[in-house]
C-alpha positions in Angstrom: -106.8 156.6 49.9 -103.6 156.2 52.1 -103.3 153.2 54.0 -101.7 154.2 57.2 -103.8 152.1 59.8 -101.7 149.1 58.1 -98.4 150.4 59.2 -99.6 150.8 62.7 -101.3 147.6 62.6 -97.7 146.4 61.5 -96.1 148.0 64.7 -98.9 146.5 67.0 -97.6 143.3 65.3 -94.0 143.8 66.1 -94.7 144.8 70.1 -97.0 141.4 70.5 -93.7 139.6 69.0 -91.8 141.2 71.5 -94.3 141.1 74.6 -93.9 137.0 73.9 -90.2 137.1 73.5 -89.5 138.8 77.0 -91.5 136.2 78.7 -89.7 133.6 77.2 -86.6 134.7 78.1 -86.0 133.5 81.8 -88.0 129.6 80.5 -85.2 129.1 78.1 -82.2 130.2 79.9 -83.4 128.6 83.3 -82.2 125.3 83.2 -78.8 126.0 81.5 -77.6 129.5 82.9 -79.3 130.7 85.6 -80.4 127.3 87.5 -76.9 126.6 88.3 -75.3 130.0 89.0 -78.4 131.0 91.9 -78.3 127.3 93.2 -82.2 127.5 92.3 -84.3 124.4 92.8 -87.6 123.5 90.5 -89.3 125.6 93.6 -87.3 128.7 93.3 -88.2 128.8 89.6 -92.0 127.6 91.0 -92.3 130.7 93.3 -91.0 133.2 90.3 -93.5 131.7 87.8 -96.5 131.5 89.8 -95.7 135.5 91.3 -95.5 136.3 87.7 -99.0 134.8 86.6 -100.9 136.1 89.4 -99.5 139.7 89.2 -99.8 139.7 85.6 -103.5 139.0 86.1 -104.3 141.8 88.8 -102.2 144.2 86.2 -104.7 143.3 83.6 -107.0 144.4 85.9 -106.4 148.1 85.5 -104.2 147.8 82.6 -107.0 149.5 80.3 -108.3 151.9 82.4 -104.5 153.4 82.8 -104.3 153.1 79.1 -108.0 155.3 78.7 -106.3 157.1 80.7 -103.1 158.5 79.6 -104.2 158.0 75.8 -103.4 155.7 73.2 -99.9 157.1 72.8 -98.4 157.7 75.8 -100.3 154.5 77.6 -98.7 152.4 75.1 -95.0 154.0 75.5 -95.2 153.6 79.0 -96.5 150.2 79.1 -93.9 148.5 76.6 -91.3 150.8 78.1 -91.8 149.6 81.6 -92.0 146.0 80.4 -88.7 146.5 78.2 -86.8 148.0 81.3 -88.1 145.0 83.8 -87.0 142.7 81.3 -83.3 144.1 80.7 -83.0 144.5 84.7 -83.0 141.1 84.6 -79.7 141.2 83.4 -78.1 143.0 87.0 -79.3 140.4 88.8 -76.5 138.2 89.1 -74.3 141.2 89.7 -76.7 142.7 92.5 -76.7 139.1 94.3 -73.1 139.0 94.1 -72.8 142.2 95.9 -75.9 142.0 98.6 -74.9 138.5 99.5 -70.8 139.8 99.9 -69.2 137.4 96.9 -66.5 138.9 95.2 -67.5 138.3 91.8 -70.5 136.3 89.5 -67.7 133.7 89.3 -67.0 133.1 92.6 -71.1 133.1 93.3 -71.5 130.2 91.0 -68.4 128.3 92.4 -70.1 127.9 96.3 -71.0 124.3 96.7 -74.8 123.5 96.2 -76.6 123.1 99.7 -74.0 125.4 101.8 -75.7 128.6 103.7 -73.8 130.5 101.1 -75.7 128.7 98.2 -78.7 129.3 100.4 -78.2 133.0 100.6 -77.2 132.9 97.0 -80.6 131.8 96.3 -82.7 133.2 98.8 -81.2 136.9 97.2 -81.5 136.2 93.6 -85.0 135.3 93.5 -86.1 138.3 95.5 -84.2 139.9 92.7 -86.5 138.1 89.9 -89.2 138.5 91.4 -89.0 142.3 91.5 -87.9 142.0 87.6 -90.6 139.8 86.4 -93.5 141.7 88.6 -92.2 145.0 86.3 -92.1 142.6 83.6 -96.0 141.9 84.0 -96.8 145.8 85.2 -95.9 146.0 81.7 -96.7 143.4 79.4 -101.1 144.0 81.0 -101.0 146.9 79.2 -100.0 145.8 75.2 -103.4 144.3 74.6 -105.8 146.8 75.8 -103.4 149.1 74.0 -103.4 147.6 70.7 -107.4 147.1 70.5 -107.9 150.6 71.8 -105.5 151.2 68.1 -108.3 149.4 65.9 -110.8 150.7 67.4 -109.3 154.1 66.5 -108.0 153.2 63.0 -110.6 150.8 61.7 -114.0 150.7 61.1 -116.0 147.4 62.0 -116.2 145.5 59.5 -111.8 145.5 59.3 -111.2 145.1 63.4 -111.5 141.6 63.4 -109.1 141.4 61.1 -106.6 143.7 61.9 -107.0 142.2 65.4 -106.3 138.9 64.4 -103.0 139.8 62.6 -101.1 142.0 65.8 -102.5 138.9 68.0 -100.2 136.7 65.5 -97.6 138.1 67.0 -98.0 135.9 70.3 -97.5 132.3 68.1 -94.6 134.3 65.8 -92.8 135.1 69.4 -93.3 131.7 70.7 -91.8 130.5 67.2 -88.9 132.7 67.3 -88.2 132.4 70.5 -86.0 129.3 71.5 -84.5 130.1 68.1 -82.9 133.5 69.0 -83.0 133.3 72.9 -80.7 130.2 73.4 -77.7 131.3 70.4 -77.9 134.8 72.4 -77.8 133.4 75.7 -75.0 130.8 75.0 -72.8 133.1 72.5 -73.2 136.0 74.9 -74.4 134.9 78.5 -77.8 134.9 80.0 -77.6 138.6 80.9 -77.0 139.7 77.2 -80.2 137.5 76.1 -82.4 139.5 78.4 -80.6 142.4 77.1 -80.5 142.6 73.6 -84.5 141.2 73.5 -85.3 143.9 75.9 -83.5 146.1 73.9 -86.1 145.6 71.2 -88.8 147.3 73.1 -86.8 150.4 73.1 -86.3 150.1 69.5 -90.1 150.1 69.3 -91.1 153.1 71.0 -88.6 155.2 68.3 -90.6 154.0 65.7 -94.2 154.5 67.8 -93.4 158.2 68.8 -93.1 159.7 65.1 -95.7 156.9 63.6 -98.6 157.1 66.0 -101.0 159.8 66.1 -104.9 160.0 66.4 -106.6 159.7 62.8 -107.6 163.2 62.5 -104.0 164.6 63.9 -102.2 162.4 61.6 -100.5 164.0 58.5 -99.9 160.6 56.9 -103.9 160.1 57.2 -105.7 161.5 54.0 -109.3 162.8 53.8 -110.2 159.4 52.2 -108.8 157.2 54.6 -109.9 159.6 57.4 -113.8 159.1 55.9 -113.1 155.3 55.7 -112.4 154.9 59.1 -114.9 157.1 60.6 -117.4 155.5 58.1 -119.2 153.5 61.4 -119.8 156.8 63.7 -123.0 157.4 63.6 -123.9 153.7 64.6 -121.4 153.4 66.8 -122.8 157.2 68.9 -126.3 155.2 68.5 -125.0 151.5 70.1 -123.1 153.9 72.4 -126.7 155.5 73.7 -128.0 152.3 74.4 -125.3 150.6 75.9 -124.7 153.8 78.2 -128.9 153.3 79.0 -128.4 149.2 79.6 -128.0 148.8 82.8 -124.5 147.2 84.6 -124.5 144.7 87.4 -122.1 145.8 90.5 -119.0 143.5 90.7 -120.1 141.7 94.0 -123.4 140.9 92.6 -122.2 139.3 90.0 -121.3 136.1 92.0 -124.6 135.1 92.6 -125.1 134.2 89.3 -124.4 130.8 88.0 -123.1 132.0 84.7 -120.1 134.0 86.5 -118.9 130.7 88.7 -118.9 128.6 85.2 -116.8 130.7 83.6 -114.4 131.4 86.7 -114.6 127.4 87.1 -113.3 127.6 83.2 -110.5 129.8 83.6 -109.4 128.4 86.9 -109.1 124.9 86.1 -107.2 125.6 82.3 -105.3 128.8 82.7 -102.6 127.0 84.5 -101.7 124.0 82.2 -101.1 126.9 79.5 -98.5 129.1 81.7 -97.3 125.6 82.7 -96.5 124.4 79.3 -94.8 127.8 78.2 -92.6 128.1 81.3 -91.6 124.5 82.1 -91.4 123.0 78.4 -87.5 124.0 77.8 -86.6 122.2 81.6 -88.6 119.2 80.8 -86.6 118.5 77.6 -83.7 119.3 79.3 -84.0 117.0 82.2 -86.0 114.3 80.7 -84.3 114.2 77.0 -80.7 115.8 77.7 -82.1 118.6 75.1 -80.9 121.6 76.4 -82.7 124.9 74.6 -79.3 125.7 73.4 -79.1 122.6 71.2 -80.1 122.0 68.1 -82.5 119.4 69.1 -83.9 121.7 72.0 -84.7 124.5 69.5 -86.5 122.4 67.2 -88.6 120.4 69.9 -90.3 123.6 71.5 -90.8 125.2 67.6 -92.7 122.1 66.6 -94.7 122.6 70.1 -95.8 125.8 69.2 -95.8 125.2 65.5 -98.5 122.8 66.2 -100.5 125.5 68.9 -100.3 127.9 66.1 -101.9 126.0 63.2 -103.6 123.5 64.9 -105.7 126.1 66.9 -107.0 128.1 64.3 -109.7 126.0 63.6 -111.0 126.9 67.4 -113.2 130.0 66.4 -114.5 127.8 63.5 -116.3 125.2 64.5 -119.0 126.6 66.9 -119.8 128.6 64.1 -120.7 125.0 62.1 -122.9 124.0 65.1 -125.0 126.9 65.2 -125.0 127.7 61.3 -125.4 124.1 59.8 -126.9 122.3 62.9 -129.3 125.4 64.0 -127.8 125.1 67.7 -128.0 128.3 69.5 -124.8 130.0 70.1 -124.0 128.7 73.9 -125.0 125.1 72.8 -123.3 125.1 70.0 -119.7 126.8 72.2 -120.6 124.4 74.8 -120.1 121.4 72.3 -116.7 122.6 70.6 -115.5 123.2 74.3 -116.1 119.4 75.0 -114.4 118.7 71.5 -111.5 120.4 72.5 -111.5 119.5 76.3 -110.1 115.9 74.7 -107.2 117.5 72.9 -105.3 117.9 76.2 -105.5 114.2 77.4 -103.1 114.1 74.5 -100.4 115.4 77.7 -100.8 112.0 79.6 -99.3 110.0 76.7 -96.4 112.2 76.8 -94.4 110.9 79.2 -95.1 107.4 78.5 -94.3 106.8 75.0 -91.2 109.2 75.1 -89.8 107.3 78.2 -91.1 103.8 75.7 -89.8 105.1 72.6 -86.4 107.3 74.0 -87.3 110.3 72.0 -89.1 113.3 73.1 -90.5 113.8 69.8 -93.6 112.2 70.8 -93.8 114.6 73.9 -93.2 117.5 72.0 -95.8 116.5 69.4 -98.7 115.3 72.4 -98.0 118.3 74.7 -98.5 120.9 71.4 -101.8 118.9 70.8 -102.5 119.9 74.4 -101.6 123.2 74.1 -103.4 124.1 70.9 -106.5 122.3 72.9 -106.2 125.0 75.1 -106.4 128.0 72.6 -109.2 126.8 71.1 -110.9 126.0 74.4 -109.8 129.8 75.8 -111.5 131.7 72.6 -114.5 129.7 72.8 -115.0 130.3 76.9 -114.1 134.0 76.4 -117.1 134.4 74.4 -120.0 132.5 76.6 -119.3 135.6 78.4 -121.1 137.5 76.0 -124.0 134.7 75.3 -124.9 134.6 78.6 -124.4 138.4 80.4 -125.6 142.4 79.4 -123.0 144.0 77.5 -122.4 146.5 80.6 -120.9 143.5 82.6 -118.9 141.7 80.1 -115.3 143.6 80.9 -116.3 142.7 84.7 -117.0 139.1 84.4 -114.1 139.4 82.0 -111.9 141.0 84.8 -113.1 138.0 87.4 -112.5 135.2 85.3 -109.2 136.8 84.6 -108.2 137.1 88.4 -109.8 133.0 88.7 -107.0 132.0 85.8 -104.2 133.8 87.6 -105.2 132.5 91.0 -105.0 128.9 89.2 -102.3 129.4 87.4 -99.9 130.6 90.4 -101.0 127.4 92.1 -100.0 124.9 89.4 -96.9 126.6 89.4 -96.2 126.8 92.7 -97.5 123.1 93.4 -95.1 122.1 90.5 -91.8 123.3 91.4 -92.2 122.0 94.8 -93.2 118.4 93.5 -90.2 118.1 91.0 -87.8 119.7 93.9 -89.2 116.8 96.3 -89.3 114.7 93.7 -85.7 114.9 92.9 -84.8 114.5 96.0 -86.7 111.9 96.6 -85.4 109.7 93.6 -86.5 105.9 93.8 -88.3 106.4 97.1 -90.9 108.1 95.1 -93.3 106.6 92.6 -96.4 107.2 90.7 -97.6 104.8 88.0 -94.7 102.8 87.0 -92.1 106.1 87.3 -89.9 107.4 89.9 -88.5 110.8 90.8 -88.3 113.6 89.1 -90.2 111.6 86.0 -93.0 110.6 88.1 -93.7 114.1 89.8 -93.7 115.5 85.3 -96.2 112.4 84.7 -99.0 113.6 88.1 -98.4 117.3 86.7 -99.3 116.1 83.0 -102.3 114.1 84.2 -103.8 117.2 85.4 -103.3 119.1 82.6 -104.6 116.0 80.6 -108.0 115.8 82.8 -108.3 119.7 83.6 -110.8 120.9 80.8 -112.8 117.7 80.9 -113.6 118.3 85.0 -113.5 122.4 84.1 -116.5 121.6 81.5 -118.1 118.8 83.6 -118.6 121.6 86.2 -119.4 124.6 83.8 -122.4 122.1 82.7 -123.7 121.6 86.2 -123.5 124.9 86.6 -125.5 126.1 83.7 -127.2 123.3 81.7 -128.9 125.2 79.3 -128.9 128.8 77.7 -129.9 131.3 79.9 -129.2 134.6 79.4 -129.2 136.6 82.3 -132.2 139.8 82.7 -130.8 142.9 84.8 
């Protein structure tokens, strides 16, 4: 038997890497690069990040239907293609604000005194600019996950999708690895541009190798008889589970918001989405500003690859442990998710010890350690409340709660990172005249943001509770 599905699955692997690495770009060249040359405040950066989380969600909206649409092949080219070109177009930016705003060169742009109505215009232009870049960016990036499952559920029978699933989604904690160890070197041997470049670059790279590799099982010439009859080996299940699903009924969109069950898990999404996006796009600035560890140090590098070291392996243990409660304790599955969810609702109050001990201690070692505590919290907490959905609703409305909650997390998300950019920019300004808790400034408006993200999941599950005490499945 050949064993080609492996060296697609490889591929899928290789575009989740990549899909990370382009979001990462602008987070670890902000503070060092582009900050200064725009004459960007925390609230510039605020806007860009919060456009970028909510459009991402409504693209994941209609991400898979385009992708159902166009086919497997071509819906992937074009998705990582479009993402690949919004990330390099990054790169003009600088150039096009130069020219729209009448400076005679990039140089000259970044020379204008901070505050002037030049640095205003400056500013004003460029991130009109970004925000075009990063909401082709997310057009993009929606589509590589309903791509890549659409791939295993082409190329693997049942029993091996979970699997095969689980090693492209790898990608997302290798990319978060790799990144402030390639993005920063690029960016400082090179400029900014050339790091949004040469990773962007890599997507193009990609589809090559995705246009002669991919082709439906039973098209494929690297796909033998055996491997073909190995995949397939679930079809006549699957055409039965098919029947009946197409038979179950569906619940309209609209009606599903008078259910109880729909308004816990939007509460869930709402109130935790946020503190992730928040920690991925303001972790390199916070070093920076708090710690003086730029992303292009040494000591910059290694404090967001310990973050994420920690997310990676600390988190695994997420989809685990639910399965303890309900296999060794006899709890039924939504009691037994509820309880891990409260488990892991306490990793993120890690996040409010943060600030204090590394302001106590003058390292940001213990802030690197306590905020990837938090953030593996979260990815533990996200797989758990993506699958209440399917305790609790009809498989015919599971992508449509799905779709909701999604829309709830970006609508959350853009709010925390609009409400933190303007805080830290007031906060700045502010210095000494503003306090919280035994900090001023800029410090103190990092320690309120932290204290949400510390309390978020515990209010987030508080509510969900209210909301639905007990099992109960809803009856269409």
């Amino acid at each position: 038997m050949t064993n080609w599905r492996w060296w697609l699955c490889s591929l899928l692997f290789v575009a989740t890497t990549v899909n990370y690495l382009d979001r990462q770009v602008l987070s670890l060249t902000y503070e060092e690069f582009i900050k200064p040359e725009f004459h960007w405040t925390d609230a510039n950066y605020g806007t860009i990040t919060s456009f970028f989380s909510i459009f991402y969600a409504i693209a994941c909206l209609f991400a898979g239907k385009f992708v159902d649409w166009m086919g497997t092949k071509k819906g992937y080219l074009i998705a990582i293609g479009v993402w690949s070109a919004g990330a390099c177009l990054h790169a003009a930016c600088g150039w096009a604000t130069a020219t729209f705003t009448g400076m005679e060169s990039v140089a000259a742009m970044k020379a204008v005194e901070f505050g002037s109505n030049a640095a205003l215009a400056i500013s004003t232009t460029s991130v009109w600019l970004f925000l075009l870049c990063r909401g082709i960016l997310a057009l993009g990036e929606a589509g590589n996950f309903p791509a890549a499952i659409k791939v295993t559920a082409e190329y693997y029978p049942k029993k091996d999708r979970a699997f095969a699933t689980s090693i492209f989604n790898a990608g997302a904690s290798v990319g978060a690895l790799a990144a402030p160890l390639c993005i920063p070197p690029l960016a400082k041997a090179f400029g900014w541009e050339w790091a949004f470049i040469i990773i962007g670059g890599l997507g193009f790279i990609w589809m090559f190798f995705w246009a002669f590799m991919y082709d439906k099982p039973e098209k494929s010439k690297h796909v033998n008889e055996a491997e073909l009859e190995y995949i397939h080996q679930d079809d006549a299940a699957e055409a039965a589970e098919k029947a009946a699903l197409a038979a179950e009924k569906t619940i309209p969109m609209l009606q599903c918001f008078k259910y109880k069950q729909t308004w816990a898990f939007i509460v869930g999404k709402f109130f935790t989405d946020g503190v992730w996006w928040f920690f991925l796009f303001w972790a390199p600035s916070y070093f920076s500003n708090q710690f003086q560890a730029p992303a292009t140090s040494g000591l910059g590098q290694a404090l967001i690859f310990t973050l994420y070291a920690i997310v990676t392996v600390v988190s695994i243990g997420g989809g685990y442990l639910p399965k303890i409660f309900v296999d060794k304790k006899g709890m039924n599955p939504y009691a037994g998710r509820m309880l891990a969810m409260l488990i892991f609702a306490f990793f993120p109050i890690a996040a409010l010890f943060a600030q204090p001990l590394g302001i106590a201690f003058n390292t940001p070692w213990w802030p690197a350690i306590l905020i990837g505590l938090a953030a593996a919290g979260h990815q533990a907490w996200s797989a758990n409340l993506f699958s209440t959905i399917g305790d609790m609703f009809p498989k015919g409305a599971i992508a449509t709660v799905t779709g909701i909650g999604a829309m709830a997390g970006g609508v959350g998300s853009m709010i925390i990172q609009k409400a933190a950019g303007n805080l830290f920019t007031y906060a700045e300004n502010a210095g000494a005249a503003f306090t919280f808790l035994g900090f001023e400034g800029k410090p103190a408006g990092y320690f309120i943001v932290f204290c949400f993200c510390g309390l978020a999941y515990l209010i987030a599950w508080s509510i969900m509770k209210a909301l639905v005490p007990k099992y109960k499945p809803i009856e269409v």
